[in-house]
C-alpha positions in Angstrom: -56.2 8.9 38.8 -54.2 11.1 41.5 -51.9 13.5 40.1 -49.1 11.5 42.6 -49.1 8.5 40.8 -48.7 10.1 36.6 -45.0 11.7 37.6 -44.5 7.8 38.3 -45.3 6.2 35.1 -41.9 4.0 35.3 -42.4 2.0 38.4 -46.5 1.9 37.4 -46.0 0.4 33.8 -42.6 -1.7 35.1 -41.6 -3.9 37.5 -38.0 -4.0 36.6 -35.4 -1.4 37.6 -34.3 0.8 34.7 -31.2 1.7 34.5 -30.3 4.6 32.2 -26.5 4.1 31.7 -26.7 0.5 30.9 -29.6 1.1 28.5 -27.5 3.6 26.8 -24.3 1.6 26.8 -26.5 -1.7 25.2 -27.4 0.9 21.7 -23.5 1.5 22.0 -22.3 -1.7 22.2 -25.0 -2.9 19.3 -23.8 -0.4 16.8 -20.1 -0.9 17.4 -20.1 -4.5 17.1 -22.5 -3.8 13.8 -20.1 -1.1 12.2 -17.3 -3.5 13.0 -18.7 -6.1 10.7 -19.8 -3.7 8.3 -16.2 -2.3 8.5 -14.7 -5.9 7.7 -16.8 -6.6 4.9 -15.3 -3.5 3.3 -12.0 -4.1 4.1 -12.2 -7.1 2.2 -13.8 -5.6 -0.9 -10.3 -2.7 -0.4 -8.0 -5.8 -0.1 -9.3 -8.1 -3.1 -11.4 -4.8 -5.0 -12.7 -6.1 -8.4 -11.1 -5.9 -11.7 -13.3 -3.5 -12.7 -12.7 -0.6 -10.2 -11.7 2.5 -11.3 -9.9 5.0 -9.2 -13.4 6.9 -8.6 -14.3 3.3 -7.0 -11.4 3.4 -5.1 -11.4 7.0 -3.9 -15.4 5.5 -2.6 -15.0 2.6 -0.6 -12.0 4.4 0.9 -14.2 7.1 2.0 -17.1 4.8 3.3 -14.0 3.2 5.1 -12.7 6.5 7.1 -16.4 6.7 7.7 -17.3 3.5 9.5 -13.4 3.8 11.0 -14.9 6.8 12.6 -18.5 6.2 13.5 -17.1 2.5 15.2 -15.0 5.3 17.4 -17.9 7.3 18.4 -19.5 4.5 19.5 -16.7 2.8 21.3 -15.8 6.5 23.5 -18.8 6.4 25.7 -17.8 2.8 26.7 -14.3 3.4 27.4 -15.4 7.2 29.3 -17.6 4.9 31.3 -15.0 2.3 32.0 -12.2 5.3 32.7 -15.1 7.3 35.1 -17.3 4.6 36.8 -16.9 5.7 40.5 -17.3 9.7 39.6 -20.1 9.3 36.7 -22.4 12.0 36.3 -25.2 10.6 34.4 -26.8 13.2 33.5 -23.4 14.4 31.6 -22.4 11.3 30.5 -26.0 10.7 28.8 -25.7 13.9 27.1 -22.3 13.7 25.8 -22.9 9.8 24.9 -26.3 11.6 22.6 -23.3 13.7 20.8 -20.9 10.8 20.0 -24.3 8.2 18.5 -25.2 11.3 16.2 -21.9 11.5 15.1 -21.6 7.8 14.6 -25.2 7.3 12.8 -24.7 10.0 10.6 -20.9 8.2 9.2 -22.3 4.8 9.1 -25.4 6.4 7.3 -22.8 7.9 4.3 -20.9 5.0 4.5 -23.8 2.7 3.8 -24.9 5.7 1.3 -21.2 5.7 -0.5 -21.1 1.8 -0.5 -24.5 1.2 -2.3 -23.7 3.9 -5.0 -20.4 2.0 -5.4 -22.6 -1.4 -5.5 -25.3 0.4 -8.5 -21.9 2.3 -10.0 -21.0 -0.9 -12.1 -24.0 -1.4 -13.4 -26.0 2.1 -14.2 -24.7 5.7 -15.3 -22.7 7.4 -12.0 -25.6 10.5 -11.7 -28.3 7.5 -11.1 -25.8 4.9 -9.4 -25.6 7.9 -6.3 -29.5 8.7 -6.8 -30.8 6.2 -6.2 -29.5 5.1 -2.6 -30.5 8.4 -1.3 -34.1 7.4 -1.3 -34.3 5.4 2.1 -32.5 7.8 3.3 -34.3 10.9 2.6 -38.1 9.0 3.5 -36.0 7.9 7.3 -34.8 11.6 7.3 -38.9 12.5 6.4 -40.1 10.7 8.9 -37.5 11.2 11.4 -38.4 15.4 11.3 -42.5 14.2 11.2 -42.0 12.0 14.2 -39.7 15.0 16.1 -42.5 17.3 15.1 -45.2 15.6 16.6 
């Protein structure tokens, strides 16, 4: 192989144009519309909460709420910056600010998800194990999120 043709590995391995701002704003879309529903079902569980809730219950689902209320913003700003800036869009800055708010977002629906299943094991083991036990997928995705960046 000529060294011409392996700064092209795009238009060699695809015949399809890629676009990098729609690709980005697809993961966007996808993870607001799945926080949303996430969101809702919560909602629910704060409107009609179970006779057995305590306050610490409580004080839990509304803090996995604020989180999903805030990871569904972060990933509803790149949209609306790319609605508000279409004809003047700098993709290279847009790509890298949208990077920022999907951390940000991942990271609340990750302790929402988190708060929400030790609130789920919370009724029926001892509180220290109820919030020990959901950090295990967590932690191995965290494990092999660091092995896979290190590689």
């Amino acid at each position: 192989m000529s060294s011409e043709f392996e700064g092209d590995r795009v238009v060699r391995h695809s015949s399809e144009h890629y676009d990098p701002v729609g690709s980005g704003l697809d993961w966007f879309i996808i993870l607001a519309s799945a926080s949303s529903i996430f969101f809702g079902f919560l909602l629910k569980i704060a409107v009609n909460p179970p006779s057995y809730f305590t306050f610490f219950d409580d004080s839990i689902l509304f803090t996995a709420l604020y989180a999903l209320t805030i990871s569904t913003t972060m990933f509803v700003l790149p949209i609306i910056y790319h609605v508000n800036n279409y004809r003047r869009l700098d993709v290279e800055g847009f790509l890298a600010r949208a990077r920022h708010y999907v951390l940000i977002g991942i990271i609340c629906v990750t302790f929402a998800m988190y708060m929400v299943l030790g609130l789920m094991l919370n009724s029926k083991l001892p509180t220290q194990l109820a919030y020990t036990l959901p950090s295990l997928p967590f932690i191995y995705i965290l494990f092999r999120f660091l092995r896979h960046f290190h590689e």
